[in-house]
C-alpha positions as CSV (number, residue, x, y, z in Angstrom):
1,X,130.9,84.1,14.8
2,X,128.5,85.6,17.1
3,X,126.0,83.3,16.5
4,X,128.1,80.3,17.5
5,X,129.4,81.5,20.6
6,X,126.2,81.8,22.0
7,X,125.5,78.3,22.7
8,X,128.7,77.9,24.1
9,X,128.2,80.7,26.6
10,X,125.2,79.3,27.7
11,X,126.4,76.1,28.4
12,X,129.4,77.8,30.3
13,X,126.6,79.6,32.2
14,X,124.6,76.1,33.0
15,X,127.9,74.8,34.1
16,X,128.7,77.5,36.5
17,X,125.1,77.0,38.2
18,X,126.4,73.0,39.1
19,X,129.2,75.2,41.4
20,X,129.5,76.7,44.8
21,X,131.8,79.4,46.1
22,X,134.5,78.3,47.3
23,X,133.7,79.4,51.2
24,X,130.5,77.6,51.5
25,X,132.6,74.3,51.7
26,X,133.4,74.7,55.7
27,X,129.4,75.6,56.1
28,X,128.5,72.7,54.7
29,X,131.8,70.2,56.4
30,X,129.9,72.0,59.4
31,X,126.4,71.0,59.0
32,X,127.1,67.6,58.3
33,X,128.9,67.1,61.0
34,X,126.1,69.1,63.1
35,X,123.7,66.6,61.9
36,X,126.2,63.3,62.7
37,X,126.5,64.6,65.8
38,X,122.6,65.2,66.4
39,X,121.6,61.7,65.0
40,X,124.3,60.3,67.5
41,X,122.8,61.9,70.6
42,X,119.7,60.9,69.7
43,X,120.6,57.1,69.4
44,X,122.1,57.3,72.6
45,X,119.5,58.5,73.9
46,X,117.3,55.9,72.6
47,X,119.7,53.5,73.7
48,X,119.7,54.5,76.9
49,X,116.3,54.6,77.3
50,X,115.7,51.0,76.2
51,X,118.7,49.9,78.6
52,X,116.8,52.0,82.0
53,X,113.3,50.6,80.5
54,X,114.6,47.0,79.9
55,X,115.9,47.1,83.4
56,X,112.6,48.2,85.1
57,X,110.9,45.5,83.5
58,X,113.4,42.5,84.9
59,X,113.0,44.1,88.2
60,X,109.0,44.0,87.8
61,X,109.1,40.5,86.8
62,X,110.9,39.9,90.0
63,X,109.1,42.1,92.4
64,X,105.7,44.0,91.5
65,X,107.8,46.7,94.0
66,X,111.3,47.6,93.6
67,X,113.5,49.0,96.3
68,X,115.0,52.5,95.4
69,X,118.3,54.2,97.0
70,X,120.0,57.8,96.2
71,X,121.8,56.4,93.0
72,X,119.0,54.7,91.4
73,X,116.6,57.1,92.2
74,X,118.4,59.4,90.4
75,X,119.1,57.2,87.6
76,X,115.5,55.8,87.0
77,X,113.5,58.9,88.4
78,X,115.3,61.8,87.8
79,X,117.6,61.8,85.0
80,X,116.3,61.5,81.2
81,X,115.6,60.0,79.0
82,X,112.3,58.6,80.2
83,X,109.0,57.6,78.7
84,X,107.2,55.8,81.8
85,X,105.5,56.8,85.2
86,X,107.1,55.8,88.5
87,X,104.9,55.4,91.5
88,X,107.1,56.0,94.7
89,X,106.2,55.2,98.1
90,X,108.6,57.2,100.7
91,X,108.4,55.1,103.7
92,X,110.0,53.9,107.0
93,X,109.4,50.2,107.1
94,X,112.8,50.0,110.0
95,X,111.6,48.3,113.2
96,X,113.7,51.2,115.5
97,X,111.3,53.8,113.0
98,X,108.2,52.3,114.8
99,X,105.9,53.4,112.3
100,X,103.1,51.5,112.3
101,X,101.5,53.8,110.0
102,X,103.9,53.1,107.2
103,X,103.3,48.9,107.7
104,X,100.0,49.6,106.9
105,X,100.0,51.7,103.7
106,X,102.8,49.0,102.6
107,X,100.3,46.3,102.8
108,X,98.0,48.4,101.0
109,X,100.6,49.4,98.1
110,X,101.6,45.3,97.8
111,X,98.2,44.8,97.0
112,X,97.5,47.4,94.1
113,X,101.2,47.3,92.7
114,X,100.4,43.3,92.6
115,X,96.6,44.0,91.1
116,X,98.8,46.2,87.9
117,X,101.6,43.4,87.7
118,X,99.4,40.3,87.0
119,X,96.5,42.2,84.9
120,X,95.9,41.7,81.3
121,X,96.7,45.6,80.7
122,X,100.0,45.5,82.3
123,X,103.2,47.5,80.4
124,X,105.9,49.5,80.4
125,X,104.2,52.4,80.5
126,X,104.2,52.3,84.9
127,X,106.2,51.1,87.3
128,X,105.8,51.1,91.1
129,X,109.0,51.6,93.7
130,X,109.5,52.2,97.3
131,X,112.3,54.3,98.9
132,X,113.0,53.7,102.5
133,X,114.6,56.3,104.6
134,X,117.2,54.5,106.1
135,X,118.2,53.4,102.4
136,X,117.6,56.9,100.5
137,X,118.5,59.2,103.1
138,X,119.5,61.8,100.7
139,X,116.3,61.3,98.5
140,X,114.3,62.4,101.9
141,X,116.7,65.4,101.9
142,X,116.6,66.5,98.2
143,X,112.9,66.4,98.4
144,X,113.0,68.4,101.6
145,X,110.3,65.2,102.5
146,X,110.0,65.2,106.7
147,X,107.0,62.6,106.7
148,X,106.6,59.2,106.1
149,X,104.5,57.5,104.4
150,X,104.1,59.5,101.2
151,X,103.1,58.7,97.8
152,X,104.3,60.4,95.0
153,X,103.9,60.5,90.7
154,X,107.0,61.1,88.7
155,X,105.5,62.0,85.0
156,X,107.4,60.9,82.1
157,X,108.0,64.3,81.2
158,X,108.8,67.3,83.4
159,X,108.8,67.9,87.0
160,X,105.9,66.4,89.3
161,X,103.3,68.8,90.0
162,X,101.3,69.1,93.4
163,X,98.7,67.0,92.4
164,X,101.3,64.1,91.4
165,X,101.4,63.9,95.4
166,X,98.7,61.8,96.9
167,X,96.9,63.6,99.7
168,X,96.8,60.2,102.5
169,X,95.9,62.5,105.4
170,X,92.4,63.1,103.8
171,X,92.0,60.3,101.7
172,X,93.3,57.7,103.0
173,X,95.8,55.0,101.7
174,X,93.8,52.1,100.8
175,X,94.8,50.4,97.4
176,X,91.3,51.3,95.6
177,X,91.7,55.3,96.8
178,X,95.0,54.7,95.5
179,X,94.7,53.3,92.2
180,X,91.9,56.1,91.5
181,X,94.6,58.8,92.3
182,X,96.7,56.8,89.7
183,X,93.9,56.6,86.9
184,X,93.5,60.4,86.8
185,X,97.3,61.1,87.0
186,X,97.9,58.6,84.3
187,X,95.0,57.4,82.7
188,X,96.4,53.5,84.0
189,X,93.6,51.8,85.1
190,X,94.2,49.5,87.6
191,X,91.3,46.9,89.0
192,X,92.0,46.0,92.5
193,X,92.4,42.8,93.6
194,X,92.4,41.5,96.8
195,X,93.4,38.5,98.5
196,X,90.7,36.5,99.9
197,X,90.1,37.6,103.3
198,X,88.1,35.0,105.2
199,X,88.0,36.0,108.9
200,X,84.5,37.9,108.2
201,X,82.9,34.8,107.2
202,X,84.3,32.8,109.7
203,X,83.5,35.7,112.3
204,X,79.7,35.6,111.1
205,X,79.8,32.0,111.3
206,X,80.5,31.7,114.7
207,X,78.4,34.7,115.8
208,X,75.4,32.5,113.7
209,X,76.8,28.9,115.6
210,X,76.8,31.2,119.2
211,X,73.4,32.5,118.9
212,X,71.6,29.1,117.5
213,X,73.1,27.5,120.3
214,X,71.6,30.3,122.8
215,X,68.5,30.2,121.2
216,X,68.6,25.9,121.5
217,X,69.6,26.0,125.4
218,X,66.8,28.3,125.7
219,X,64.0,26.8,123.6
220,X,61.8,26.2,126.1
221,X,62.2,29.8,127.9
222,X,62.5,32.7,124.9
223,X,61.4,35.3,126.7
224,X,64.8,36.9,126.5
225,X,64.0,38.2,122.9
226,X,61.6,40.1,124.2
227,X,63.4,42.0,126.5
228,X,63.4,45.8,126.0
229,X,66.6,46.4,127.5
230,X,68.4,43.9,125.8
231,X,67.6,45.1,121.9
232,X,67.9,49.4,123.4
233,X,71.7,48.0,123.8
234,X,72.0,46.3,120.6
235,X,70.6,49.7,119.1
236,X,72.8,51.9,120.7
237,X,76.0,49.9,120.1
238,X,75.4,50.3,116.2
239,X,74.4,54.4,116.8
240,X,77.7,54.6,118.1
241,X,79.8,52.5,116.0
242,X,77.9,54.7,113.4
243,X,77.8,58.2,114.6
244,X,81.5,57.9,115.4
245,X,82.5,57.4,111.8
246,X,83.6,53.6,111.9
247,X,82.0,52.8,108.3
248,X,84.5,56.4,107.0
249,X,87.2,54.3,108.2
250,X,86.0,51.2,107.0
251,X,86.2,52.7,103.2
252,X,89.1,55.1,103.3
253,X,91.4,53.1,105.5
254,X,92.7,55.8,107.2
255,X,95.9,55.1,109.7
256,X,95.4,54.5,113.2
257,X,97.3,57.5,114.8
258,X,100.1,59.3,113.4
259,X,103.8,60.2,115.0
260,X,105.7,62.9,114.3
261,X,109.0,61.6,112.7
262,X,110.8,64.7,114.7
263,X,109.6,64.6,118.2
264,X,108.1,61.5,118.0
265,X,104.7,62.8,119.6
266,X,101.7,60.7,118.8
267,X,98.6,62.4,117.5
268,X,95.1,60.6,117.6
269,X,93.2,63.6,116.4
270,X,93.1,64.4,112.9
271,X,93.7,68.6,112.8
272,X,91.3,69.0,109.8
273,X,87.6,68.4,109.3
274,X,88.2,66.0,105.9
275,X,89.5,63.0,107.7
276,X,90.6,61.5,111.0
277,X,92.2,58.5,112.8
278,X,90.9,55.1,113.9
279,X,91.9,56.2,116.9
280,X,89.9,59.3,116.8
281,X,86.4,57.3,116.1
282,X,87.5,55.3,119.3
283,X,87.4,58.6,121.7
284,X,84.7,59.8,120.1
285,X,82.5,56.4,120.4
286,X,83.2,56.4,124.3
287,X,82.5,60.1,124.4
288,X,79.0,59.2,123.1
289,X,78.7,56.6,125.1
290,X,79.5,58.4,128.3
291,X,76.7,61.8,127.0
292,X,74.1,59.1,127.1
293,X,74.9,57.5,130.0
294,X,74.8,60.9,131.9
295,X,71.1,61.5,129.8
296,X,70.2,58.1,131.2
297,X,70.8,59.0,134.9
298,X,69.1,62.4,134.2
299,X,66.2,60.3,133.4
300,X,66.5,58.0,136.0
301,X,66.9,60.4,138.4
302,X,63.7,62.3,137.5
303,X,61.3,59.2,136.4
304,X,62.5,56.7,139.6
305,X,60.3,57.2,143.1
306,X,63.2,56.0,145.5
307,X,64.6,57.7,147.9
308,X,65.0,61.1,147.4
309,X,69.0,61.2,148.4
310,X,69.9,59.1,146.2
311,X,67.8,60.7,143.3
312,X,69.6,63.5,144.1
313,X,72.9,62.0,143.9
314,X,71.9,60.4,140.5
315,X,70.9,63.2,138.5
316,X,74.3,64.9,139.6
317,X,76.6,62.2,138.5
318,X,74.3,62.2,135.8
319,X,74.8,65.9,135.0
320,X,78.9,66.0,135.5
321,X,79.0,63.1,133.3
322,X,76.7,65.1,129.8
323,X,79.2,68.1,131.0
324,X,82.3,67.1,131.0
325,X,82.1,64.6,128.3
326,X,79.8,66.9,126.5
327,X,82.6,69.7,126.9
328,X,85.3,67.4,125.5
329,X,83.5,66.5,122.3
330,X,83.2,70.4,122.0
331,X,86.7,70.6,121.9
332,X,88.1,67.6,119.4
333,X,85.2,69.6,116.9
334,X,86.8,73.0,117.6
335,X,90.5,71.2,117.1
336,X,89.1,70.1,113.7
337,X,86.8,72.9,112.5
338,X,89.3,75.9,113.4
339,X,87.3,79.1,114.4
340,X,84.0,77.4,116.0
341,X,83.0,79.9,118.7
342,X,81.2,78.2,121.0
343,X,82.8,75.8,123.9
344,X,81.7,74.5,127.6
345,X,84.5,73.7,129.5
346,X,88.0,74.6,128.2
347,X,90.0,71.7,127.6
348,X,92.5,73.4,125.3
């Protein structure tokens, strides 16, 4: 008897194993519906992704650059879920804004978000957009942004970091300085291209045309390219052009002045020593140009055997002009290199 109700007890005991208390069954009713609920968000998500992604890429095949207000900013930019990199320029492109500044660096920005649009390696992956201030006032605001123009990198993930803003005031804004900023934020290459530009070669062309027509007028009297005089000017016309930084502006691209979007006050010095204004290289070329016409009087004035008056009357002009231009100079590199101790005249 004993022996045959053993089998039976173990398969009562097997049996048992197959069941669960009776109050796991609400755990369980839980966790699946837990796990619905997770694999729904999570579609939705996806969804909602594809939807913002699918509708970057229609605007991209309309526009290499598309215009941004509050709402879409927020939608596109801010809110998740999102996978790609926005480029944003904020900018003031308004006629009554007057910034001339901003016209410029929106040229430049055309051309590199063109160069990404109609390369070979162009995706979803990066997507360039522009927010004007009289469109996205409230953008400017929630940034707590007060100058325009300014480039900035939204990162698929998490919040931009400082270096996701591009530094314009000591780079520059041209679209090669730019699309380098965007490599190493990125790792999008972009090769610039830009449009062909032919008022160089047509510039050269005449310049060649004015001088072989010079030189054919004169053929029979070329004594002119001998003069002394003649090539010293030539000389010191590229020493300043040089010395006063025109081939740093030729490469960065820097702007030509810059206004304060609050009191409007125009600024042609740069305040730091790693960049400056067009106009800046402008005062500094005529400053230059005024030192060594003083040093040239000096000379004059000592070298000439006129009358002795008007030697006299040389060498001072001569003098007041190396002074006080001398003196200004010292001041636009005291503005810029904060702390320099030494100074003729005080213009500040």
């Amino acid at each position: 008897m004993g022996a045959r109700g053993a089998p039976s007890r173990r398969r009562q005991a097997g049996r048992r194993l197959w069941y669960l208390p009776t109050g796991s069954f609400p755990f369980l009713l839980l966790l699946l519906l837990l796990c619905i609920q997770l694999g729904g968000g999570q579609k939705k998500k996806e969804n909602l992704l594809a939807e913002k992604v699918e509708q970057l890429m229609e605007w991209s095949s309309r526009r290499s650059i598309f215009r941004m207000n509050g709402d879409k900013f927020r939608k596109f930019i801010k809110a998740p879920p999102r996978n790609y990199s926005m480029i944003v320029m904020f900018t003031a492109l308004q006629p009554q804004r007057q910034c001339s500044v901003c016209r410029q660096a929106n040229e430049e920005y055309q051309i590199l978000a063109n160069s990404w649009r109609y390369s070979s390696a162009f995706c979803n992956k990066l997507f360039f957009s522009m927010v004007d201030y009289d469109e996205g006032t409230d953008v400017f605001q929630q940034l707590n942004m007060n100058s325009a123009p300014t480039f900035m990198h939204f990162p698929p993930k998490g919040r931009p970091k400082r270096a996701d803003t591009f530094d314009l005031q000591r780079i520059g804004f041209a679209a090669e300085q730019l699309a380098k900023w965007i490599a190493d934020r990125t790792d999008v290459h972009i090769r610039v291209f830009r449009p062909p530009n032919y008022s160089g070669t047509i510039a050269l062309a005449l310049l060649v045309s004015l001088v072989g027509g010079l030189l054919y007028l004169r053929r029979n009297n070329l004594e002119f390219i001998y003069n002394k005089t003649g090539w010293a000017m030539v000389s010191l016309c590229i020493v300043f052009a040089m010395t006063s930084g025109q081939m740093w502006n030729h490469i960065r691209g820097p702007p030509y002045a810059h206004k304060n979007p609050h009191n409007g006050q125009v600024s042609y010095i740069h305040g730091s020593s790693q960049a400056q204004f067009v106009a800046e290289s402008h005062i500094i070329l005529v400053l230059n140009a005024a030192i060594t016409m003083g040093m040239v009087l000096l000379n004059e004035a000592a070298t000439s055997k006129g009358d002795v008056g008007k030697r006299r009357i040389i060498c001072l002009v001569g003098l007041g002009l190396v002074v006080f231009f001398f003196s200004f100079l010292l001041s636009i590199f005291r503005s810029k290199y904060h702390g320099y101790p030494y100074s003729d005249l005080d213009f500040e």
